[in-house]
LUMFITOR-56934 format. One line per field, with one value per residue: residue in one letter; x, y, z of N, C-alpha, C in turn. Coordinates in Angstrom, 3 decimals, decimal comma, padded with zeros to 6 digits, always signed. Layout:
REM LUMFITOR-56934
code: c(A;...);
nu: c(X;...);
nv: c(Y;...);
nw: c(Z;...);
cau: c(X;...);
cav: c(Y;...);
caw: c(Z;...);
cu: c(X;...);
cv: c(Y;...);
cw: c(Z;...);
This chain:
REM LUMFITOR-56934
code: c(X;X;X;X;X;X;X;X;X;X;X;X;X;X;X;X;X;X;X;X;X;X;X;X;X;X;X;X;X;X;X;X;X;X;X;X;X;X;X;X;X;X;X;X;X;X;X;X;X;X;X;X;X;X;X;X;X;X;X;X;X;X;X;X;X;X;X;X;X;X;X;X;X;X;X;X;X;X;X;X;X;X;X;X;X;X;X;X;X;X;X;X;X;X;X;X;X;X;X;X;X;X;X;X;X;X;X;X;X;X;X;X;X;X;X;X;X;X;X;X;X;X;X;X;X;X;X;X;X;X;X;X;X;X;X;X;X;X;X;X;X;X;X;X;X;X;X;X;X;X;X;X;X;X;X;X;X;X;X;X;X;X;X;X;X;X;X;X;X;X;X;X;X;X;X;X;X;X;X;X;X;X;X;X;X;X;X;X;X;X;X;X;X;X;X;X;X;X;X;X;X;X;X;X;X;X;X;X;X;X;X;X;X;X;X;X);
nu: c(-147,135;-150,249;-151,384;-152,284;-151,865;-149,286;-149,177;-150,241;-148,259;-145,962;-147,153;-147,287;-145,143;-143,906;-145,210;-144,264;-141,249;-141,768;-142,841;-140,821;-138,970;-140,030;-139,574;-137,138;-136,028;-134,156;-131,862;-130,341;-128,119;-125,234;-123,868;-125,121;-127,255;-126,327;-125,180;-127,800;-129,105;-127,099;-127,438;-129,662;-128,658;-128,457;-130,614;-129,876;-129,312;-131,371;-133,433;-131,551;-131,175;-134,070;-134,451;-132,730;-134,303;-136,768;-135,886;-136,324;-138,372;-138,285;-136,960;-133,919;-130,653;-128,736;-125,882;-125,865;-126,806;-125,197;-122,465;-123,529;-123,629;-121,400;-120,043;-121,531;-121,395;-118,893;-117,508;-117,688;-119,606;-121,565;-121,766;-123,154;-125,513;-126,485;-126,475;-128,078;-130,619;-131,317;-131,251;-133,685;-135,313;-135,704;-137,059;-139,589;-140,029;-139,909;-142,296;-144,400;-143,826;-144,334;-147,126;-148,526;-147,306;-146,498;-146,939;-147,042;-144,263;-142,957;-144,137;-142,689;-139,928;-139,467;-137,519;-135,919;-137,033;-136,509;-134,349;-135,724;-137,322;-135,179;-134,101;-136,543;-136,312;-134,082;-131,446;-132,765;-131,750;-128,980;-129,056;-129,991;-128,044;-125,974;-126,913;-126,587;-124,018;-122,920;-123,772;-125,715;-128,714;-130,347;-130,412;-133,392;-134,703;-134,149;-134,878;-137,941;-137,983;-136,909;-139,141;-141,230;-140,271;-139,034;-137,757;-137,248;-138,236;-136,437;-133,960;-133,741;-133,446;-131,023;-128,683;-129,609;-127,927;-125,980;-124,736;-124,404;-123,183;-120,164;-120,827;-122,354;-119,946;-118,101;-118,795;-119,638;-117,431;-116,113;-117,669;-116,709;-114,359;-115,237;-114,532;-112,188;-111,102;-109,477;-107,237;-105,634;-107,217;-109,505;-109,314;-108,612;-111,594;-112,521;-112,373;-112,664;-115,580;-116,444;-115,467;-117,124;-119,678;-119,196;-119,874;-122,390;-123,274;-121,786;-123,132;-125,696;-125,586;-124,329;-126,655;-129,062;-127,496;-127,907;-131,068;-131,370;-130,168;-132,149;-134,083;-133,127);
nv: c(-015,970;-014,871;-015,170;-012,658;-010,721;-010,957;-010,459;-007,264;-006,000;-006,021;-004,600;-002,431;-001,228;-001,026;+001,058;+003,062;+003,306;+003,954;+005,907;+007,972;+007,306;+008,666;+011,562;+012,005;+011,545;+012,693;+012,239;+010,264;+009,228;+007,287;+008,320;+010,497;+009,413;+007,861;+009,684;+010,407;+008,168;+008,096;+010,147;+009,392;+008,104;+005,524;+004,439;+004,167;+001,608;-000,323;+001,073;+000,872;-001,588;-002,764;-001,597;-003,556;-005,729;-005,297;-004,234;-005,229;-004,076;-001,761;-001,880;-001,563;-002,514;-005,117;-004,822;-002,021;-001,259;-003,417;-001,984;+000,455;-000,617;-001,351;+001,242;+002,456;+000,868;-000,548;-003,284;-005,895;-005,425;-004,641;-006,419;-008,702;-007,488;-006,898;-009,205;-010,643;-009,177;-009,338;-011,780;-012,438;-011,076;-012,011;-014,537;-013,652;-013,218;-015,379;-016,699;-015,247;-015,642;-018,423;-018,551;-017,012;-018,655;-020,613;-019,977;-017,279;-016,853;-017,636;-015,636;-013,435;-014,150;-013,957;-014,496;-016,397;-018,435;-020,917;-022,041;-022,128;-025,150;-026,743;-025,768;-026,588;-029,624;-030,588;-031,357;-029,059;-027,703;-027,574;-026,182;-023,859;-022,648;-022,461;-020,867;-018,677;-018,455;-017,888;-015,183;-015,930;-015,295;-012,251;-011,400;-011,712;-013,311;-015,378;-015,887;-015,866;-018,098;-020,234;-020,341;-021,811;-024,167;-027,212;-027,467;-027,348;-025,227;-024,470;-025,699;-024,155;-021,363;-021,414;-022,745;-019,925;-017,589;-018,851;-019,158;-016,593;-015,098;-014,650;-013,098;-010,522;-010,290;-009,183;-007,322;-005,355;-005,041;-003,349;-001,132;+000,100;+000,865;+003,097;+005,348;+006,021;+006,612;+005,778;+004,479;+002,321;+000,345;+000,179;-000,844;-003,606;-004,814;-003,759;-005,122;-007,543;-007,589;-006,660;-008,822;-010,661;-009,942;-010,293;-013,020;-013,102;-012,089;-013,433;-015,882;-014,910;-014,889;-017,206;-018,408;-017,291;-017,782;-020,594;-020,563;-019,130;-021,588;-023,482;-022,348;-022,366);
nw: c(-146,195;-147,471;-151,207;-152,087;-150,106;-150,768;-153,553;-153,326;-151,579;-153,539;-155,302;-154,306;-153,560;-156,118;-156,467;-155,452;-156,106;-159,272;-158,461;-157,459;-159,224;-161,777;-160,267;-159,888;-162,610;-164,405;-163,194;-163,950;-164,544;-163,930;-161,669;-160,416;-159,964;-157,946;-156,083;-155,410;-153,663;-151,740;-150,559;-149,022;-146,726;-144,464;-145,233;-148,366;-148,314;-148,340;-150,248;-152,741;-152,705;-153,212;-155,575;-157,330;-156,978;-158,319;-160,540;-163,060;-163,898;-164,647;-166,409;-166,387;-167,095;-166,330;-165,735;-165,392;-163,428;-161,249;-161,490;-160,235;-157,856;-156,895;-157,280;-154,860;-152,531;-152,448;-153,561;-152,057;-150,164;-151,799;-153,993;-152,686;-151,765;-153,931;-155,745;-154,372;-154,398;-157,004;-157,255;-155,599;-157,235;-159,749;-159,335;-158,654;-161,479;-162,296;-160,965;-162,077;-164,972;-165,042;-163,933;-166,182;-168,383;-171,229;-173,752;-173,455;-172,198;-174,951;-176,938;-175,550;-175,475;-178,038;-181,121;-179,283;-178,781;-179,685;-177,981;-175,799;-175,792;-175,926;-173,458;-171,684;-172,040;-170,901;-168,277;-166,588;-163,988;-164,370;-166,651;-166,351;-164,983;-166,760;-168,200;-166,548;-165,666;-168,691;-170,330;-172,765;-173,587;-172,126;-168,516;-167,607;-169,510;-168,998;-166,452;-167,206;-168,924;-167,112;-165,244;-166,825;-167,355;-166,244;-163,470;-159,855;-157,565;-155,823;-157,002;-159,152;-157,723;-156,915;-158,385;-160,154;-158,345;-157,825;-160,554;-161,219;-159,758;-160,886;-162,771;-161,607;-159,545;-160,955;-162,442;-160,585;-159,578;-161,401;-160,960;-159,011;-158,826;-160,944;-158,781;-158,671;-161,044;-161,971;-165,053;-165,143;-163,076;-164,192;-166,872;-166,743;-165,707;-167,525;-170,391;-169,856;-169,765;-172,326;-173,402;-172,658;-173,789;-176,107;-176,457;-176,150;-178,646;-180,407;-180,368;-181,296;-183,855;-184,945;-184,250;-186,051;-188,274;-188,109;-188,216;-191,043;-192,455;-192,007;-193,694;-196,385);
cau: c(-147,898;-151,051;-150,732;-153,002;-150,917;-147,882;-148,818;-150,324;-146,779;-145,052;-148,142;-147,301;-143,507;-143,518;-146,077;-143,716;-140,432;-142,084;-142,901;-139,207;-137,800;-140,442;-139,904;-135,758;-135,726;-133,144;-130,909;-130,549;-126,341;-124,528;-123,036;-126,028;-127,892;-125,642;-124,918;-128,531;-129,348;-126,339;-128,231;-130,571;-128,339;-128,545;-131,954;-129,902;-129,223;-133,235;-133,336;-130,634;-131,950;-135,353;-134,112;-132,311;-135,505;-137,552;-135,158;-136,535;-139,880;-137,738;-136,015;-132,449;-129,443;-128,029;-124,510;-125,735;-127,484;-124,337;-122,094;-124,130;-123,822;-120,295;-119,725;-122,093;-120,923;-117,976;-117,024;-118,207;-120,923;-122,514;-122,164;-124,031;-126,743;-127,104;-126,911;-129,734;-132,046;-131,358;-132,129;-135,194;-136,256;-135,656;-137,753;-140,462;-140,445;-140,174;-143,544;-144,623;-143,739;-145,315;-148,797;-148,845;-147,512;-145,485;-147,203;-146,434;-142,869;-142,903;-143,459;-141,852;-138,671;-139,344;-136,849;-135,005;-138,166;-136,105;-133,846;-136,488;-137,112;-133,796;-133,888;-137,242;-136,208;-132,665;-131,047;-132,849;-130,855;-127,172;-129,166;-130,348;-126,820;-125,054;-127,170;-126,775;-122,735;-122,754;-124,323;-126,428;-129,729;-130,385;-130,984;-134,679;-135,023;-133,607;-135,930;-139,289;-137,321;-137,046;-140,527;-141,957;-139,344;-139,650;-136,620;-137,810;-137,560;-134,901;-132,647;-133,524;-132,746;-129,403;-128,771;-129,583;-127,542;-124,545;-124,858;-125,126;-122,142;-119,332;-121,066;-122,445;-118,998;-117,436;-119,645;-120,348;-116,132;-116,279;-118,240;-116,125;-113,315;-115,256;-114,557;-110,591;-110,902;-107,812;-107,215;-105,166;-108,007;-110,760;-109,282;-109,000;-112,480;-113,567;-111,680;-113,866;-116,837;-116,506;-115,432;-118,407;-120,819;-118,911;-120,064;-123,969;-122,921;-121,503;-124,141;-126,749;-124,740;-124,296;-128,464;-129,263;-127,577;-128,884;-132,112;-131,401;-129,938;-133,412;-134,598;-133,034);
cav: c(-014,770;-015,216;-014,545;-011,314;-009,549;-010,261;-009,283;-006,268;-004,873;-005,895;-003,264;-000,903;-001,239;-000,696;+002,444;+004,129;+003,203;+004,480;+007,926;+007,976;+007,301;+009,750;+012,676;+012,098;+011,118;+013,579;+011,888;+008,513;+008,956;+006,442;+009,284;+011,108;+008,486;+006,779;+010,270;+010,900;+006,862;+008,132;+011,101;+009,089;+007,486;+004,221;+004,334;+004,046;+000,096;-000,543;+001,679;-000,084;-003,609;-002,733;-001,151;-004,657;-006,571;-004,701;-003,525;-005,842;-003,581;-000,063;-002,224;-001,447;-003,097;-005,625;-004,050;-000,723;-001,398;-004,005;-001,169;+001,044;-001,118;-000,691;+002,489;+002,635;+000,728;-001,575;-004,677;-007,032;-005,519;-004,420;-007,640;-009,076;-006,797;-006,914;-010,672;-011,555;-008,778;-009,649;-013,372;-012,478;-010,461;-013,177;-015,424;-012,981;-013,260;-017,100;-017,180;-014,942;-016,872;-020,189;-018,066;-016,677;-020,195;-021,154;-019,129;-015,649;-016,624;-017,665;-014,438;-012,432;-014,899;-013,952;-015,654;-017,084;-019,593;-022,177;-022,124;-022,830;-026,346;-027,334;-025,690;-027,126;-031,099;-030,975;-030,831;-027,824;-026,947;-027,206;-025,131;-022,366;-022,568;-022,393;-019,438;-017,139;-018,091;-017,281;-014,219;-015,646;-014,813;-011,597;-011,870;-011,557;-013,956;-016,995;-016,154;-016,414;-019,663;-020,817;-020,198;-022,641;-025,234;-028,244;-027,071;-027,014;-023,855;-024,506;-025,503;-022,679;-019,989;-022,080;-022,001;-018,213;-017,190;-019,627;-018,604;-014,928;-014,838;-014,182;-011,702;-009,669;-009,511;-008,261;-005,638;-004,548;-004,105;-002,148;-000,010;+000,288;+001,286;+004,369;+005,345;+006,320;+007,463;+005,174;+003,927;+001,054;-000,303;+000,091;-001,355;-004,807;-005,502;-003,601;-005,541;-008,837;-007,311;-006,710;-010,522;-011,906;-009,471;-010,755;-014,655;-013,393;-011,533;-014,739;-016,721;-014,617;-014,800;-018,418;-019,151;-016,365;-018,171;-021,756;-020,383;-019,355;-022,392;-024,193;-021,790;-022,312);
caw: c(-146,570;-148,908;-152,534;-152,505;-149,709;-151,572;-154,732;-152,855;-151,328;-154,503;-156,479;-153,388;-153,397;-157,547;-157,025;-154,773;-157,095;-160,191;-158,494;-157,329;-160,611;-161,966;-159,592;-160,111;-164,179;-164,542;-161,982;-164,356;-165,131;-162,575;-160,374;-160,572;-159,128;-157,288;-155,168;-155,023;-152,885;-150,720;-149,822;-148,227;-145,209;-143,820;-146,390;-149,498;-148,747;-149,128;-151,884;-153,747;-152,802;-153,866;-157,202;-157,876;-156,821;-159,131;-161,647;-164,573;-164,045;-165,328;-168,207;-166,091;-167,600;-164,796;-165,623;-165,055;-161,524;-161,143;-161,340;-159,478;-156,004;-156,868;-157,164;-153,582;-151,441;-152,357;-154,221;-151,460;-149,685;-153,057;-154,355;-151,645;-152,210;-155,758;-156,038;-153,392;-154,962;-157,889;-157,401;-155,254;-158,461;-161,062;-158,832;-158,892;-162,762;-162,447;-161,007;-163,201;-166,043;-164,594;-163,902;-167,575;-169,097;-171,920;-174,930;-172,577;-172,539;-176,236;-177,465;-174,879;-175,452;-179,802;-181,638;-178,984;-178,075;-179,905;-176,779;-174,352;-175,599;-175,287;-171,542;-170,884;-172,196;-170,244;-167,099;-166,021;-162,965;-165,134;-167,892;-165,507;-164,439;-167,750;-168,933;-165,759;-165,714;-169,994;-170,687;-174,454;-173,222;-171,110;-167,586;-167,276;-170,416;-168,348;-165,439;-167,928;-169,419;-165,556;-164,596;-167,596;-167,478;-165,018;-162,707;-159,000;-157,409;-154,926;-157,287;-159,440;-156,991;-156,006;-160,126;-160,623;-156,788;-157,929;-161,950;-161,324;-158,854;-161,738;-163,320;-160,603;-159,125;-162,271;-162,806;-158,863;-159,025;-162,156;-160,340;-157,776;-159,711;-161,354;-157,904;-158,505;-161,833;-162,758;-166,133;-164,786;-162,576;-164,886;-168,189;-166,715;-165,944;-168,618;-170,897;-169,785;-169,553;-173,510;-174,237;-171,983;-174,545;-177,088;-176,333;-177,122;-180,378;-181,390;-180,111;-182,256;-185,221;-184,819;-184,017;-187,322;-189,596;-188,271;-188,972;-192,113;-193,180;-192,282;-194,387;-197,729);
cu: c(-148,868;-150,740;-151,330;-152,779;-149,822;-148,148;-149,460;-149,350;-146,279;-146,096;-147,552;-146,285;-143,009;-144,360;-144,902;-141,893;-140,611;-142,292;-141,756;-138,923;-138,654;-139,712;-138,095;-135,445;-134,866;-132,019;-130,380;-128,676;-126,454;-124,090;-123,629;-126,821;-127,168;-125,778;-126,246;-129,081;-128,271;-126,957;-129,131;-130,092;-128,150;-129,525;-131,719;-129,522;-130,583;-133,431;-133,091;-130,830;-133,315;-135,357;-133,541;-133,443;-136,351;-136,808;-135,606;-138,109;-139,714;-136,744;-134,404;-131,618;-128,739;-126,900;-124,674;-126,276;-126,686;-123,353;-122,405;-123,638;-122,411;-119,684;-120,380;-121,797;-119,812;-117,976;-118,165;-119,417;-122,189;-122,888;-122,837;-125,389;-127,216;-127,622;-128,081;-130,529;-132,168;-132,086;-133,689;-135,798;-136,429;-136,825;-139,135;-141,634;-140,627;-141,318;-144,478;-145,040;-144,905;-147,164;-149,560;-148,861;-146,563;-145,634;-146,628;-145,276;-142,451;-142,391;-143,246;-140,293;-138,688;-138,919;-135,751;-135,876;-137,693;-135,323;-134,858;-136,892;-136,194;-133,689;-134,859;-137,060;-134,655;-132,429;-131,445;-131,975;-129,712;-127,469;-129,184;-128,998;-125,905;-125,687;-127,249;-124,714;-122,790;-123,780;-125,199;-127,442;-129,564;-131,441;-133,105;-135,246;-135,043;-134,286;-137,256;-138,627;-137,536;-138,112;-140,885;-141,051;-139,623;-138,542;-137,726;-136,996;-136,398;-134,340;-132,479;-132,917;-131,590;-128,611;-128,436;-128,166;-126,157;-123,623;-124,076;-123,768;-120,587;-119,562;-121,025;-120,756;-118,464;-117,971;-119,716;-118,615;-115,555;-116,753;-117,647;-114,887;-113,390;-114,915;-113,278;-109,826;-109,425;-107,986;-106,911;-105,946;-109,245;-110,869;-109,228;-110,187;-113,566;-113,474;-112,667;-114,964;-117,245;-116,098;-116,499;-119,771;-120,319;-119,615;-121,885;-124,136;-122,668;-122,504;-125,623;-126,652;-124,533;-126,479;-129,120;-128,871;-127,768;-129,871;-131,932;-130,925;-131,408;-134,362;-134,824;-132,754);
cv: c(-015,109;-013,928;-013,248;-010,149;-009,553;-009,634;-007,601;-005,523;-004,684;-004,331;-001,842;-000,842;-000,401;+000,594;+003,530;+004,255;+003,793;+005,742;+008,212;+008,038;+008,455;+011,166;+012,882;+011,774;+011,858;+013,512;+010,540;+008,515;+008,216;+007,459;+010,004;+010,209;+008,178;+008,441;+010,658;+009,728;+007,269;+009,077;+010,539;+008,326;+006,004;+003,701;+003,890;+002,323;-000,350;-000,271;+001,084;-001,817;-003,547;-002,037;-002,688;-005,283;-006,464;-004,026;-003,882;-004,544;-001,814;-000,941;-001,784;-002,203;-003,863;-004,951;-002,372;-000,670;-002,270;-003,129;+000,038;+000,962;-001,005;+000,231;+002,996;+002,104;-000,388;-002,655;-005,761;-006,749;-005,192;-005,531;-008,143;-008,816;-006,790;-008,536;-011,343;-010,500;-008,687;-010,950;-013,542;-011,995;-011,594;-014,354;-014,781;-013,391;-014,858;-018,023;-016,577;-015,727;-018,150;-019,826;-018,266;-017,893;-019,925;-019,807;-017,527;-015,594;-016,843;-015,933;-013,278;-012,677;-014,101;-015,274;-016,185;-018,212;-020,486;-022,781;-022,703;-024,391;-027,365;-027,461;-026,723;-029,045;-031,756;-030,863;-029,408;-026,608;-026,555;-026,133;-023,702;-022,266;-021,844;-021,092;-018,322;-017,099;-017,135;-016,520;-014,432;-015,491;-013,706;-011,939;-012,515;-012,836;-015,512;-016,601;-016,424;-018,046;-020,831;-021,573;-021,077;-023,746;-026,260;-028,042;-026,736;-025,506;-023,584;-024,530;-024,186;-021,144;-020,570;-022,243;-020,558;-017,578;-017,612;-018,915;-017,352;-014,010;-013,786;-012,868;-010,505;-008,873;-008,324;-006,742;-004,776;-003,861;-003,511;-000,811;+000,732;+001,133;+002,593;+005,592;+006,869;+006,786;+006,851;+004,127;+002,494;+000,030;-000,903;-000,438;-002,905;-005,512;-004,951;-004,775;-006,869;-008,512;-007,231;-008,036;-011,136;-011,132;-010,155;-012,195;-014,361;-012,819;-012,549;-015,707;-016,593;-014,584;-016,235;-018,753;-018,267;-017,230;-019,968;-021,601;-020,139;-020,348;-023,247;-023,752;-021,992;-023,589);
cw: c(-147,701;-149,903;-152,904;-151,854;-150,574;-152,508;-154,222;-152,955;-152,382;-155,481;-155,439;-153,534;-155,061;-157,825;-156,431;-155,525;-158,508;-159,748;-158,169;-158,594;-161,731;-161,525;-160,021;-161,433;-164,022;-164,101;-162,817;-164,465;-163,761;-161,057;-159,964;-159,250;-157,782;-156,011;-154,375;-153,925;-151,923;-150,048;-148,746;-147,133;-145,373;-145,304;-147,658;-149,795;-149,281;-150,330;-152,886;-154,022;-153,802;-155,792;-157,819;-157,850;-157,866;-160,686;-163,115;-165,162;-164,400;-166,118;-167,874;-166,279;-166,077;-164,839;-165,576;-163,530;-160,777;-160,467;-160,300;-158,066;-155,507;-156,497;-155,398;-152,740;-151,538;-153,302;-153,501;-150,784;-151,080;-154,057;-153,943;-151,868;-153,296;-156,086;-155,229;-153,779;-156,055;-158,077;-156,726;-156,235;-159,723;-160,567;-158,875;-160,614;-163,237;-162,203;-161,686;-164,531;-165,771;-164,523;-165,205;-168,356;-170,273;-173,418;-174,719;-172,911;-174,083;-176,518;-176,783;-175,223;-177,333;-180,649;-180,870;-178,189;-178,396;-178,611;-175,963;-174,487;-175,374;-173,379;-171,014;-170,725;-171,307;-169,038;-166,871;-165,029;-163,664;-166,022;-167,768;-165,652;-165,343;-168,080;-168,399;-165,941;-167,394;-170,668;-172,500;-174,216;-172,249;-169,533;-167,220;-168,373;-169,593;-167,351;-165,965;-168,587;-168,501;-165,347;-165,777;-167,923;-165,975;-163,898;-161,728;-158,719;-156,403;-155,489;-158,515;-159,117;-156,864;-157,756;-160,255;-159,534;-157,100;-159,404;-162,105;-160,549;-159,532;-162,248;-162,537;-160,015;-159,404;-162,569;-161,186;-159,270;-159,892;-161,907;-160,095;-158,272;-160,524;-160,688;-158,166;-159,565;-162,905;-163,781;-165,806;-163,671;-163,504;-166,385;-167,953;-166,725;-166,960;-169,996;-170,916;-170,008;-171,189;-174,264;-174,026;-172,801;-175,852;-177,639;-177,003;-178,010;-180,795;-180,872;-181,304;-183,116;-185,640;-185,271;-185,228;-188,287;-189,745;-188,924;-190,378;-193,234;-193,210;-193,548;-196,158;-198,122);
């Protein structure tokens, strides 16, 4: 497909998602949502794919659109769905990135640009890898990281797709679990889900007071 239809659909795909999430603002709680994509049938798999695909482009929390696919259609088929439009969306932002160039991701990245020379001078593929399994950058951060790092793009997507797997689950069967309303389902993977935030609290607390040791 040439590059001026795609980015076409993708401008047409994100005009008709923004008047959606316009016309329903009011709909944004999980159950809210979630009942209003069931409304739509067969329709609300698209929906829900194309909300993951695009999700970085409404600033949506992967563990809230994680959850989401959860709560909609299951553990395993929502996983499914989340993790391949998720990784088709990260790839999106990976060429992105590579268009714009290194300075773009700079200061989009802020102060975590020190990171990207590390990513860009190392095993790329293991790095992608390591930073979609351990949550110290947010998702979308490690797809602009991607996109200006020398990592081909096969093994990038096979990285992000492999990476992305743990998490996704975790969160899709959190979802799933808001489901049944039961304490004793929903304290186990909540329970992780608050250690694996824990790892980039201590990560930023760690890389804060590097810097400020350069400092003084």
């Amino acid at each position: 497909m040439p590059k001026k239809v795609l980015i076409a659909v993708i401008i047409f795909v994100l005009i008709i998602l923004i008047a959606f999430a316009i016309r329903h603002s009011h709909t944004i709680s999980i159950y809210n949502l979630g009942y209003l994509l069931k409304s739509f049938g067969e329709w609300s798999y698209v929906l829900f794919f194309l909300l993951c695909v695009f999700r970085s482009f409404f600033l949506l929390p992967c563990g809230f659109t994680s959850a989401l696919g959860g709560l909609l259609f299951g553990t395993i088929k929502g996983s499914l769905i989340t993790l391949i439009g998720y990784t088709l969306g990260s790839v999106i932002l990976f060429y992105l990135s590579r268009i714009l160039g290194k300075d773009w991701v700079r200061k989009f990245l802020k102060n975590k640009a020190s990171l990207l020379e590390k990513v860009v001078t190392q095993n790329s593929f293991l790095s992608i890898l390591i930073l979609r399994v351990v949550p110290i950058l947010p998702f979308d951060a490690v797809s602009c990281i991607g996109g200006v790092s020398d990592v081909k793009t096969t093994d990038y997507v096979m990285a992000t797709f492999i990476g992305s797997l743990p998490g996704v689950f975790l969160y899709v069967y959190f979802g799933e679990t808001l489901k049944s309303f039961s304490f004793r389902q929903i304290i186990v993977p909540l329970c992780i889900i608050i250690l694996l935030s824990m790892v980039s609290v201590i990560y930023k607390l760690i890389e804060r007071h590097r810097i400020n040791q350069k400092h003084t």
